[in-house]
N, C-alpha and C positions, 0 to 999 in steps of 0.2 A: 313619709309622704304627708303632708297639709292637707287640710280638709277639702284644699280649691281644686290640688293636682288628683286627689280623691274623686274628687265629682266630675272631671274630665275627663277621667282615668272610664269611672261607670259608666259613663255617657256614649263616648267612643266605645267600650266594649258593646252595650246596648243595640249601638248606630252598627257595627259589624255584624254581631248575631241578626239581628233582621236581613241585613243585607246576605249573609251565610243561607238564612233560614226562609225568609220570605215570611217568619212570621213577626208581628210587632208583641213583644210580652213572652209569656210566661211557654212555654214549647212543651213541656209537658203536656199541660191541662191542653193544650189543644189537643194532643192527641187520646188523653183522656176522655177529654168530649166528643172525641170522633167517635171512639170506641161503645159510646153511651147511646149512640146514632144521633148525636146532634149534627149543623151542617158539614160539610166535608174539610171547608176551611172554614178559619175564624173571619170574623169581621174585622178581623185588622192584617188580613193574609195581602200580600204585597203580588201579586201576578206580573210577570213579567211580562210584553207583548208578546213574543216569541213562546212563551210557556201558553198563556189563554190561547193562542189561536191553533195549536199543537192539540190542546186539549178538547179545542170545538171539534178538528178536523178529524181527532181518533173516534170524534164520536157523531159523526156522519154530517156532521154541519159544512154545507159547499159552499162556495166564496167568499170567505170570510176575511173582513174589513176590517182593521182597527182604527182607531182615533183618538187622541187626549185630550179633547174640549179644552180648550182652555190655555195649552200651550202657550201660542202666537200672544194672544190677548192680555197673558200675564206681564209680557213684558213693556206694554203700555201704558203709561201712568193715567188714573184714574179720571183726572180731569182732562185729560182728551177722547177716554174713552166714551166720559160725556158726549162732547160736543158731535161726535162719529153717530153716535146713537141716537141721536137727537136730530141726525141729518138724513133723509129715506136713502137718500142717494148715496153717499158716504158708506151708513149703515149696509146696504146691498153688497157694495164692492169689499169692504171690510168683512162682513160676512165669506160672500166667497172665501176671499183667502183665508181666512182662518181656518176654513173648511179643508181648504186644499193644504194648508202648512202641517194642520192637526193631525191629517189623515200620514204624515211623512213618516217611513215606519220608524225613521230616529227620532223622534221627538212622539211616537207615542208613550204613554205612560209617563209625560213629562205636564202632563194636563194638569188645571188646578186643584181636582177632587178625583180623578176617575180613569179609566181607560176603559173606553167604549169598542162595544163588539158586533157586528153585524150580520149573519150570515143566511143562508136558506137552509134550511130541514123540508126534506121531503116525504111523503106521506110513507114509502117507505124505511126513511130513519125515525121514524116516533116513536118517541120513549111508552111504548106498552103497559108499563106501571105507573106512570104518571100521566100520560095518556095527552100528555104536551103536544100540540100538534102546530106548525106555524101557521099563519093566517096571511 
């Protein structure tokens, strides 16, 4: 094997194990670090929508929303994105939708940084040790 089918070779195994794993990197040390009480997932942990909102609702969070900002909006080239932005009216109606497309649950966590989460806690689900309470 070449050095080039070598690095495709890594790359794709790389690109799987995340996609297997949910995690980006090294799987051990994350679990390492869990074990250390650092946070539960790494900062490079991949959430699926279906997985984050499983995890809100086991843990008393009611109506819960997702959204991947950014979805819609990526696939609009830059310089019209200007001219949209730059217009109140445009900007509004553009907004909306992105709103409404983002929120689609197939295209959440297809956003350009994130998958957003929404939901109510109520004063009976409050985390007692943290003492989180929604507002």
């Amino acid at each position: 094997m070449n050095l080039k089918q070598s690095v495709k070779t890594r790359s794709k195994d790389s690109i799987m194990k995340t996609y297997e794993t949910g995690l980006f990197g090294d799987v051990e040390e994350s679990k390492k670090a869990y074990d250390r009480g650092e946070a539960p997932w790494s900062i490079s942990y991949h959430f699926t929508p279906d997985e984050l909102k499983g995890i809100l609702e086991r843990n008393g969070v009611k109506n819960v929303e997702l959204a991947g900002p950014g979805a819609f909006a990526r696939t609009i080239p830059n310089e019209i994105l200007v001219k949209i932005v730059n217009d109140p009216e445009q900007r509004k109606q553009f907004l909306e939708f992105c709103h409404m497309y983002d929120s689609n649950p197939y295209v959440c966590g297809m956003g350009k940084d994130n998958l957003f989460a929404k939901g109510e806690i109520s004063d009976d689900n409050r985390n007692e040790k943290t003492g989180f309470k929604a507002v």
